[in-house]
N, C-alpha and C positions, 0 to 999 in steps of 0.2 A: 829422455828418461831421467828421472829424478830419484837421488841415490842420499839418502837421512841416514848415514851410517853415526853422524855423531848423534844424533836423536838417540839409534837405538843402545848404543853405547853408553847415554847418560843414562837411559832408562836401567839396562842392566846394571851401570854401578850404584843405581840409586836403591835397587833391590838388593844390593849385597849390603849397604851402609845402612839399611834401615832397616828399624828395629823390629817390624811386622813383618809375621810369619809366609814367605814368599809363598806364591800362587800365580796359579798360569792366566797370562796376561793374553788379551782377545781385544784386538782394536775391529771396531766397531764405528757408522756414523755417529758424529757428535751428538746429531739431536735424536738417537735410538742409547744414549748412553746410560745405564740404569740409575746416575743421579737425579737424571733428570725424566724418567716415566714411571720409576716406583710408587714416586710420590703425587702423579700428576693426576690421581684419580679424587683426590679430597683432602691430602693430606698441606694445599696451602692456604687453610683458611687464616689462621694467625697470621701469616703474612699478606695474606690480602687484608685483613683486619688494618695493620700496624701501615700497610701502603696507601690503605684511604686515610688513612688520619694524619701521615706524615709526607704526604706527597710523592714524587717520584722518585725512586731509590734507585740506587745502581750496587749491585752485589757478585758483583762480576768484574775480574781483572785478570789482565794477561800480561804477561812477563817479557812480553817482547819475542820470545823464541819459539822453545816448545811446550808452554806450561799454562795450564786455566786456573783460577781459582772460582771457586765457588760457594760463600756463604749458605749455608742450610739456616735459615731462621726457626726451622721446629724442630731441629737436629742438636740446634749450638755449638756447630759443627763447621771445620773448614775443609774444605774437597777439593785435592790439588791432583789437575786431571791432566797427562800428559797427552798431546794431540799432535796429530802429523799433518802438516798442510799440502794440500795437491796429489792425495796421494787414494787410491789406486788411480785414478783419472786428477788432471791435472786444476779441475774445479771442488773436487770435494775434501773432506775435511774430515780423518777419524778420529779416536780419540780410544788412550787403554783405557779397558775396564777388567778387574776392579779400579776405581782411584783409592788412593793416597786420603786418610781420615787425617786432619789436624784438628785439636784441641787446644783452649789454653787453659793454663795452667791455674787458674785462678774463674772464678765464678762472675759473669759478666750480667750485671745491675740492670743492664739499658738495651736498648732496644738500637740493633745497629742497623744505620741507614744505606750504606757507603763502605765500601771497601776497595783500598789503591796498594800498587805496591809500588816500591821503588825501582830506581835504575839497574841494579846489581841485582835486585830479585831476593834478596835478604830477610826486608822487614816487610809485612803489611800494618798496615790501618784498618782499625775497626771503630768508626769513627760514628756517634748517633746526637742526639741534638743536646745533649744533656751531660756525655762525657766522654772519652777517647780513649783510645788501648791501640801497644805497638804489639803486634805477635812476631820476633822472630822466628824465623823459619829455620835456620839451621842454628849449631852449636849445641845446647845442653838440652836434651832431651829424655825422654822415658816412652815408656808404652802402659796404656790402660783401654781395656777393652777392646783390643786391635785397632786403638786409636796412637797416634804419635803426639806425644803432648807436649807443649811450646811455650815455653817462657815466653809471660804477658803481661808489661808491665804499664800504668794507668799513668797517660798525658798533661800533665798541670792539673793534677790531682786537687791542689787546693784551691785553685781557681774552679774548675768548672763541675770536679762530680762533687762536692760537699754540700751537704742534707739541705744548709740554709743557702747557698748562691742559689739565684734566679737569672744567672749566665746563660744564655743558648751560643751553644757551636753553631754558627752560622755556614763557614765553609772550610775545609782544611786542604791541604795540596802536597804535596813533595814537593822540595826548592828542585830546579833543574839542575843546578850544578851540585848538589850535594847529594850525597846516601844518605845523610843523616837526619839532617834539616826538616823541620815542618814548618810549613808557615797556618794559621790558624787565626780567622777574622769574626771574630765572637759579638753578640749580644749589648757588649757593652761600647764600643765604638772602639775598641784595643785589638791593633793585628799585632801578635807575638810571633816571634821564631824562638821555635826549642831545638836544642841540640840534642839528638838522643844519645851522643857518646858519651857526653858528659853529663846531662843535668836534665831529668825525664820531670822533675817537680816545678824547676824556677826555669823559667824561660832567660834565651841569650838577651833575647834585644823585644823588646817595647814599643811601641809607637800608639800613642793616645790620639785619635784623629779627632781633631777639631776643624769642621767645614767652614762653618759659618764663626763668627765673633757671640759671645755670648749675650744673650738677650737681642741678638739681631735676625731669629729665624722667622720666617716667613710663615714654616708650617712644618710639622712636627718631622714630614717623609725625609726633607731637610737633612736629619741630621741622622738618619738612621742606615745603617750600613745593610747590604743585602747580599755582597759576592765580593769576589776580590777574583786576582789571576794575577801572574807572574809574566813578566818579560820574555822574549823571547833572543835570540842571538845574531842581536843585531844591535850596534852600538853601546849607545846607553840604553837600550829595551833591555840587556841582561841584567841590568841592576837597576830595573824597575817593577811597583807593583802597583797594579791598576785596581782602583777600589771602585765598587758601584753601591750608591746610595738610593734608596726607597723612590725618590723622585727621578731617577734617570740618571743624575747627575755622576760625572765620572771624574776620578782623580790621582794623582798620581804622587806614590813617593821613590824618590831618586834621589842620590843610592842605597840601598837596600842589601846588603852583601853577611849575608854569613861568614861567622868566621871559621875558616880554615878549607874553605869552597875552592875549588880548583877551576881555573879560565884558560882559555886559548892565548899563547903568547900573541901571536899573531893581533888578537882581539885587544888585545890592551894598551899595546903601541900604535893601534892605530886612534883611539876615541885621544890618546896621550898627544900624539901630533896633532890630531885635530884640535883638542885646544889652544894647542903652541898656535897653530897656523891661524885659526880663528878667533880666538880670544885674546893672546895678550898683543896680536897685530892693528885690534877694532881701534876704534876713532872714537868709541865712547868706554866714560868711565866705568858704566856699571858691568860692559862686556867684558873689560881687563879684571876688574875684582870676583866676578863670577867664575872666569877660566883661572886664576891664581889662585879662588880655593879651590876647585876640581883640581889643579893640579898637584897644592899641594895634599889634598886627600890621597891621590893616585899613588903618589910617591910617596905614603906611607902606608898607606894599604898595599900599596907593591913594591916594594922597596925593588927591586930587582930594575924599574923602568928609568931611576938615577945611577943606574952603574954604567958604565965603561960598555961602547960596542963591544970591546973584546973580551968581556967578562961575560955576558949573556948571548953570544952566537947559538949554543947546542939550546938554548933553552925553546921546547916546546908546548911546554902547560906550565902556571905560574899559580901558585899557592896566595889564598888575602891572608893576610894577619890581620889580626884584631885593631879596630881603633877608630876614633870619635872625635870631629871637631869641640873644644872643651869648651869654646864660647860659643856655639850656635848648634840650633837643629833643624834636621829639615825641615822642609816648608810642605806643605799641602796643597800639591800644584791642580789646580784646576776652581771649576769646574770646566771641563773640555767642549771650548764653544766651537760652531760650524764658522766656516772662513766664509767668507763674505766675498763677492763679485765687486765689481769697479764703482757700477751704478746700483748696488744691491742697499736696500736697507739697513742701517745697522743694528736696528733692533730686530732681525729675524737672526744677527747673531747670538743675541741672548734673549731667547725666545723659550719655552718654558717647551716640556714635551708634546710630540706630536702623534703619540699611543697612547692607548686608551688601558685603563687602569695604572700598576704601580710596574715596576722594574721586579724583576723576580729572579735573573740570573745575567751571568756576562760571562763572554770570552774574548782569549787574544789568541789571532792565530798573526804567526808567519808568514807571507807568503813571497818567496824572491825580496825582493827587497820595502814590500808594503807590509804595512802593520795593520792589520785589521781589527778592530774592535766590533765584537756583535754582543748586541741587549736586545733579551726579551723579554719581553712585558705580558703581564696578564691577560691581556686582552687579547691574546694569541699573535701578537705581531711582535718580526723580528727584526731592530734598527740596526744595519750594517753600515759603519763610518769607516775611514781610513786618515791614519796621520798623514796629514798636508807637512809637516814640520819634523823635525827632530826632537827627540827630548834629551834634554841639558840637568845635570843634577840643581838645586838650588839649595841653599839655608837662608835660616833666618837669623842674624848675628844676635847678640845679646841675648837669647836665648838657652843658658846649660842643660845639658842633660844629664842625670843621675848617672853616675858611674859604679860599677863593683868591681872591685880588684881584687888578687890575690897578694899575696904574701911578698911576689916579687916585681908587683906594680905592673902586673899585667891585664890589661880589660877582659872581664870575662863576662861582661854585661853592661847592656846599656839599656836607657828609658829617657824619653823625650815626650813633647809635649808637640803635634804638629798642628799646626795653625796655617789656613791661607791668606795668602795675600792680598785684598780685596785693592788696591793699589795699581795692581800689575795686570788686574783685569785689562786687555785692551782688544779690540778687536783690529784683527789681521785679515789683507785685505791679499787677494790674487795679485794682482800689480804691484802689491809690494815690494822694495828690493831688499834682499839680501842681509844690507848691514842693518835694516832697523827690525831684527826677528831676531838673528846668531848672537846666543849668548847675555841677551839683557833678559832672563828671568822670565818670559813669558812661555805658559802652557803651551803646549804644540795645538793648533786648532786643527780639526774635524772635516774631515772630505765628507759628505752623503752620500754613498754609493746606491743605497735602496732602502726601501722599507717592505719588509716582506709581510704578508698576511696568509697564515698558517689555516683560517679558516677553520678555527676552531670551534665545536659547538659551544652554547651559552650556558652559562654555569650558574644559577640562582645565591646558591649557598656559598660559593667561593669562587677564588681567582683560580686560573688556570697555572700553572707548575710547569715551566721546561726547562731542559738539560739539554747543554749543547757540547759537542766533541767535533775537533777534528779528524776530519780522514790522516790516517800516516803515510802513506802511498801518495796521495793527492793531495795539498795541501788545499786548493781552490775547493773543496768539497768539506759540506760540513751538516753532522747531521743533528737535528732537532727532536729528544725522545720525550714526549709530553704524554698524557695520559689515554690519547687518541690513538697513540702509534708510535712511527720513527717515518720522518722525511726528512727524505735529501738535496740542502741547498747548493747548488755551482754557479761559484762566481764565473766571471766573464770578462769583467774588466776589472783591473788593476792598474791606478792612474801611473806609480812609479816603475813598474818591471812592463808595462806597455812604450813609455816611452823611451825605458833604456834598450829595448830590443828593435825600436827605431819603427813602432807601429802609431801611425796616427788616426786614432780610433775616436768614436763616438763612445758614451759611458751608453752599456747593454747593460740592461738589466737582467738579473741572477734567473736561473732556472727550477724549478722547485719539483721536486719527484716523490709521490709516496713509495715509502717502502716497504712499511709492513701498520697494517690497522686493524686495531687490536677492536673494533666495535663489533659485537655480536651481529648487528642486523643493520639492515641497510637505512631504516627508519633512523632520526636523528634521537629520538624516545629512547633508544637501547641504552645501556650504560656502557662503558667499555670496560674493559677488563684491562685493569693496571698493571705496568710493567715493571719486573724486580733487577733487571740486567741488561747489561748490553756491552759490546766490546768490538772494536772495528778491526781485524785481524789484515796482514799482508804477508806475504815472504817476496823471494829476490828475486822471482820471475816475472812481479808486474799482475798476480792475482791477490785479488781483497776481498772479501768479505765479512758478512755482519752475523752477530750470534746475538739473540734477543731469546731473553728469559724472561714467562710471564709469571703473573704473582701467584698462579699455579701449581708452576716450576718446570712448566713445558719449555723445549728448547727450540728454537728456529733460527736455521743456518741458511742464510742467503750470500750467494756470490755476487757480487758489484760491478762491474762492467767500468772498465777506467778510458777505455781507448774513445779519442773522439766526441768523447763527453763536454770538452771543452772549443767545441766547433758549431754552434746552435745551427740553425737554417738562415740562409740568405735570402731576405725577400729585399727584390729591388721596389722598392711602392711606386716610382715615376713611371715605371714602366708594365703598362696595363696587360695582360694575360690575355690571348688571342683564346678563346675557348676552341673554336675551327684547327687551329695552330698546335695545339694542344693534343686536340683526337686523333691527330694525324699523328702526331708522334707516340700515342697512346697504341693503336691501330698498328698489329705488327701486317709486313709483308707477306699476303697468300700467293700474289702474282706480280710478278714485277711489272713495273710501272710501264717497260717496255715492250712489253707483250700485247699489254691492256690498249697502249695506243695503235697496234696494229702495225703489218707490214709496212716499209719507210717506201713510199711512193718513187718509181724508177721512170725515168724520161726514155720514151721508145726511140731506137732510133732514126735517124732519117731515112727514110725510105724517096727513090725514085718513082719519080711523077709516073711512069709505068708499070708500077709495082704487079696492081691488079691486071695489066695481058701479058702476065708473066704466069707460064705454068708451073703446076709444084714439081713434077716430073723435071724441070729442068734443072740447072744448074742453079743458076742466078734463082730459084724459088728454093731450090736444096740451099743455098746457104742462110736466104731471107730465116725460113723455116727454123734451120739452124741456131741463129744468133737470139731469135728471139723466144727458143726452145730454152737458153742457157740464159738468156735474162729472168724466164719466169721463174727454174730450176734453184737460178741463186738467190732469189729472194721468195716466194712466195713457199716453197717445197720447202726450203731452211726453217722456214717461219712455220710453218704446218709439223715439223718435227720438234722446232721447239717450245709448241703449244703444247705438243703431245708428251712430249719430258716434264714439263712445267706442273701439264695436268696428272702424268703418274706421278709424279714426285711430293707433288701437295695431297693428294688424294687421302694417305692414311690422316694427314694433320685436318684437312676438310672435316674428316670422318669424325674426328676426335670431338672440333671446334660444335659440330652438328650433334651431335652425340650429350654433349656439355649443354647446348640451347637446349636440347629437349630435355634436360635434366633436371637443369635451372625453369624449363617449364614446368616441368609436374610439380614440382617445390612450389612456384608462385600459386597454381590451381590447387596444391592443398591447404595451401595458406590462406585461398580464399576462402574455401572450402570452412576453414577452422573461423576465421572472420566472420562466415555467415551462418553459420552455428552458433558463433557470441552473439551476434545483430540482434536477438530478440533480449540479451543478459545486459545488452550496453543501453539498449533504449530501453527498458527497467529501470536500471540505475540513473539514466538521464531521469526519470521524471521523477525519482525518488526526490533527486538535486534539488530537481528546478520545485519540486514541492517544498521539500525542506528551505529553498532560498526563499519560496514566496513565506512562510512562515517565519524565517527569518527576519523579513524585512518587515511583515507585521509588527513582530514586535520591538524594531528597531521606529516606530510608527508610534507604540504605547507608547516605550521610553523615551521619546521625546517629548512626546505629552506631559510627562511630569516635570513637576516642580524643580527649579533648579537646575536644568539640564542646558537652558542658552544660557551659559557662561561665556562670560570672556577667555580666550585668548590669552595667554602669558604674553607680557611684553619683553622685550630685549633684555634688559634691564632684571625684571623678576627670571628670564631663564636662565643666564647668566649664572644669579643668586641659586637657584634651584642646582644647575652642573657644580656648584661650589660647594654644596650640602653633599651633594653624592658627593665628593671628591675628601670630603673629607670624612664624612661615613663610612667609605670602602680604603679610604689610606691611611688615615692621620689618627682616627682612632686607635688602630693599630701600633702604630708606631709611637702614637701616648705612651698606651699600654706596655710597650717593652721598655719608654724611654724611664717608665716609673718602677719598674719591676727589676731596672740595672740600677737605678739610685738606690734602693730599698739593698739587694743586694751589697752594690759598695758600704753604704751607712753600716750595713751589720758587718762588713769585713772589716770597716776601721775600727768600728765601737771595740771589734773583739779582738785585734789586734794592738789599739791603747789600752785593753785592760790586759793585756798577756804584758804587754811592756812596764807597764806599773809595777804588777807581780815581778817581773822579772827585775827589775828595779831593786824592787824592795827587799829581794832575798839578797842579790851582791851587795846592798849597802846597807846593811842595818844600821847606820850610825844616821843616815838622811830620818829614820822616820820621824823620831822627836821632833827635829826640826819643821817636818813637815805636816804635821800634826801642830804643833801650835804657828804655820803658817793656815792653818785650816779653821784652828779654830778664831782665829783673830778675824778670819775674812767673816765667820760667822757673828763675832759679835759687830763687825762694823756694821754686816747686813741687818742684823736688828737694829743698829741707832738710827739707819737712815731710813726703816720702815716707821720706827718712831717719827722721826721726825716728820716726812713724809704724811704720815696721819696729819699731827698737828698742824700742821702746815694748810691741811684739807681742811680740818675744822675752822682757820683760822678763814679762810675765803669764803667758809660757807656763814662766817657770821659778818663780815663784810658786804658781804650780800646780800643778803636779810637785811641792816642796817640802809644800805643804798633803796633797798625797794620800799621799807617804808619812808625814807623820804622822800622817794619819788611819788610814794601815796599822800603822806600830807599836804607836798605841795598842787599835786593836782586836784583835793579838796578843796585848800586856800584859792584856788583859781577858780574853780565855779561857785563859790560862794561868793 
């Protein structure tokens, strides 16, 4: 039995501290909750509108505990709905009603996509393609219209909602180790982190990602960013962020730390020895200078890991401080190639993608000690790799980055320029050892675990859109919400947490489950009906399940099943299935096997050669009679009673088994019944067919008749060219288009930020303008004398030239005369 005393405890103080007029509260199932059936008769066309035009949204976030939120997009409304898990029965999920209205406090422009909250449950995101808003949840609030209204303040205001950028928010996230932190990978090839304690306008930290060298891109997908994710807690994965670019390609920057983030002591002193241990002990040079700057980055971002054992024993979590190598910036580690086999090609390690359309999302999960990276692509297929490698921070020396300080010389901002290293590309081999990977600057390369194919239908007008999450309960589970539904992938194998647990396994490939499909009809013609939520719920008993909101605003609550999951079927293939072997074991026992063979055969005994003139009246016939009275008695009479138990004993089960045939008969004879009823509707339609194919193939018979119709065949060569058209029809135009619409953008931010700076100029100094003013106009009359001159200069060639033709004319009269 399962006792929510703090649930109801929060709930009751949250009704005494809030500012709405209390009311009796009625938990109810989740998806009978009146947020979500009030509205589910008509009232989500706007959001189905806003969801076909802007793909798949997620508008649904849980807090980790006892708390839903729920964005109303016709409402402009947030609904924070307290829910009890397991409870009255240990699978379901209620939820109070009335919820909790949130408002913000301010009038919201844009059209939100996306809503997250953070770790402590504080702040949300309301995050749309065009501009960002934090709402917190508690501190200063009011009431209006029995709503609770929320201080909401707008994310890089001048960057991305202002009238003239052509910025799109690409992806936004919460840093894992911070409350505060966003990280946000925009339009324009720039991932920022902002700090919301300090500074909601100008972001802390910058990174300008530069893939490729300028003027060295291939094709436009190249250079254009599509998703990003955050590290996980594991080595250098915490102060990593994984970027995904248009073509597949994946990269990494290392480290990446917000300032004033809190880390696991334990976690820092060990990545801190591992360089001791690994880097400054390596036999090559570039391993010693890469581990001496990671260390000394460490040991000023942590100053705590240069003190005394006995000045940091209690230490359990360690605070970063601010701060920036002044000569260099990171580097742009990747693209993350596939590792390579002994005898394997090297060019299938730098081999271009092998899904079809463009990259559309990515994730990093965890799993024990594998990093999993999954992309999926348009074409409905999802690329699952795993790091073979560790990853190592890098820079790039000679490179500053822009600094901003305060008053007492402390960083409160920084901007870099990240560039890769086309140098350090190298391909990494299985047989590798050891010292020629640790520490010399190369990407970590790429296991293949699978390639999954979601089977999704074919889209004319567009690519297909998915969102991927992990399970919290199970980390091997992860699910895929595209516009078909939500399926469920399980991994299987895991190269590193298989062979630390001492399993020597074959790589299995993943398992794929639907779990909820959102298509009208069973025909692949129907449309589906697009999804506005979703949210993978768990508590501490080892129950999970999925809350999927449609663009309706219908609610559906499914429990997930964890146990076992991760144990597929064992089929031995060498060893061939006896079908006979099978039925036997299939075939329960009605009569033992013992029975069926009959009485066990008894050897008479010896009898005397004068048996027969032996009378029965005698003795010697009274005890023949006898012995062979007690022979028959103990075998055949035992055997006669234990047919006769065997047979009462099975009798009702007989009865049942007979009972069940003739059941299963009437069923087959209605069925033919109903079959020979269709028979005259099926042979109808056959020759409707076979009429319509002979018609068919007439005019498949004209059309070949005509003109123009025995065409060649494409060659290699022209098909080639032709997949090269689509590829860049369905990619690279795209990624034109944004790569012109972020220039366009920047150009108007500079132009208007040099003339803010002029003005501003011009007012502190009045005593520059004279001087700049007849620096202005002096440049103007030089530009006159040399446009002068420039003329005459032109006239003067063009009567040189004249001059040369006609003596080129005289002389070739003089010659034919």
């Amino acid at each position: 039995m399962r006792f929510n005393f703090d649930i109801a405890e929060s709930t009751e103080d949250d009704s005494r501290r809030s500012l709405t007029p209390k009311e009796d509260v009625q938990w109810v199932p989740l998806q009978n909750h009146p947020v979500f059936t009030t509205t589910a008769d008509g009232g989500g066309t706007a959001a189905t509108a806003s969801a076909s035009a802007g793909g798949v949204r997620n508008l649904l976030a849980w807090d980790g505990a006892s708390r839903l939120y729920y964005w109303d997009s016709n409402q402009q409304c947030l609904h924070r709905i307290s829910i009890r898990l397991g409870e009255p029965d240990p699978t379901s999920v209620v939820a109070a009603s009335p919820s909790k209205v949130l408002r913000a406090d301010k009038e919201l422009n844009f059209v939100v996509n996306k809503i997250s909250i953070n770790r402590n449950g504080s702040a949300l995101l309301l995050a749309g393609s065009d501009d960002l808003c934090v709402m917190y949840l508690y501190g200063r609030s009011s009431t209006k219209e029995n709503a609770i209204v929320c201080r909401t303040v707008s994310i890089g205001s001048q960057v991305y909602s202002s009238d003239s950028s052509a910025i799109r928010i690409l992806q936004v996230s919460w840093h894992p180790y911070s409350d505060t932190h966003v990280g946000i990978l925009s339009s324009d090839s720039v991932f920022r982190l902002f700090d919301l304690s300090s500074a909601v306008v100008q972001p802390e930290q910058e990174y300008y990602l530069q893939p490729v060298e300028p003027g060295r891109s291939r094709n436009a997908a190249s250079i254009c960013p599509v998703d990003f994710s955050f590290g996980g807690d594991h080595l250098w994965d915490r102060f990593s962020v994984f970027v995904l670019f248009s073509d597949g390609s994946v990269y990494i920057l290392c480290p990446v730390v917000p300032f004033g983030s809190v880390y696991k002591w334990e976690s820092i002193l060990e990545i801190y020895s591992d360089a001791h241990t690994f880097g400054l002990k390596s036999a090559k040079s570039a391993a010693v200078n890469n581990s001496n700057m990671a260390i000394s980055w460490l040991e000023a971002t942590f100053p705590e890991v240069a003190q005394e054992a006995t000045d940091r024993e209690n230490l359990s979590t360690i605070k970063a401080h601010s701060h920036a190598l002044f000569d260099a910036s990171l580097a742009l580690q990747g693209p993350l190639r596939k590792v390579c086999h002994g005898g394997e090609d090297e060019d299938l390690a730098v081999r271009g993608a092998e899904c079809e359309g463009r990259a559309v999302s990515f994730l990093y999960n965890l799993v024990s000690k594998d990093s999993i990276l999954v992309t999926a692509w348009s074409g409905g297929q999802l690329q699952i790799d795993a790091l073979a490698d560790e990853i190592q921070p890098v820079w790039i020396t000679g490179s500053a980055p822009r600094l901003r300080v305060d008053s007492f010389d402390h960083i409160r901002g920084i901007a870099m320029i990240c560039e890769s290293i086309p140098a350090e590309h190298s391909i990494v081999k299985l047989d590798q050892p050891l010292d020629n990977t640790v520490w010399l600057g190369h990407p970590p390369p790429l296991l293949r675990l699978a390639i999954v194919d979601l089977a999704l239908p074919r889209k004319t007008e567009g690519s297909s859109l998915i969102t991927m999450f992990a399970d919290p309960l199970m980390p091997e589970r992860i699910y895929s919400l595209h516009e078909g539904g939500v399926d469920s992938i399980v991994l299987h194998f895991l190269p590193f947490t298989s062979q630390i647990n001492g399993k020597d396994e074959n790589i299995k490939t993943p398992s794929v489950h639907p779990v909820l499909s959102t298509c009208q009809g069973e025909t692949s013609s129907s449309s589906p009906s697009p999804l506005s939520g979703f949210a993978s719920l768990s508590d501490s008993f080892g129950y999970s399940w999925v809350v999927v909101v449609t663009s309706t605003q219908e609610c559906v609550v499914l429990e997930m099943k964890t146990w076992n999951l991760l144990l597929p079927i064992q089929i031995d293939k060498e060893k061939p299935i006896d079908m006979e072997q099978q039925k036997e074991k299939d075939t329960p026992d009605i009569i033992s096997k013992e029975l069926l063979s009959g009485p066990k055969s008894v050897l008479a005994p010896q009898a005397s050669p004068n048996l027969r003139s032996i009378s029965a009246d005698s003795i010697e016939g009274r005890s023949a009679l006898h012995q062979y009275f007690k022979l028959f008695h103990e075998n055949y009479v035992e055997y006669a009673h234990k047919v006769y138990f065997e047979l009462k004993h099975h009798g009702p089960q007989l009865k049942r088994i007979i009972d069940d045939q003739h059941a299963r008969l009437d069923e087959a004879q209605q069925k033919i019944l109903r079959v020979e009823a269709k028979q005259p509707m099926l042979d109808e339609r056959i020759d409707r067919a076979v009429q319509r194919h002979n018609s068919l193939e007439q005019r498949l018979q004209r059309l070949r008749r005509l003109p123009g119709a025995h065409k060649k065949p494409l060659s290699r060569a022209e098909r080639e060219f032709k997949s090269e058209l689509d590829q860049f029809t369905g990619v690279e135009l795209d990624a034109l288009r944004s790569s012109i619409d972020t220039l366009r953008a920047r150009l108007k931010r500079y132009t208007k930020s040099s003339k803010d700076n002029v003005t501003t100029q011009r007012r502190k100094i009045p005593g520059r303008n004279h001087a700049q003013d007849a620096q202005i106009s002096q440049l103007k009359s030089s530009l006159e004398k040399l446009s002068l001159l420039n003329s005459e200069s032109t006239k003067k060639v063009e009567l040189v030239e004249s001059a040369i033709k006609t003596m080129e004319s005289s002389k070739n009269k003089t010659i034919l005369s």
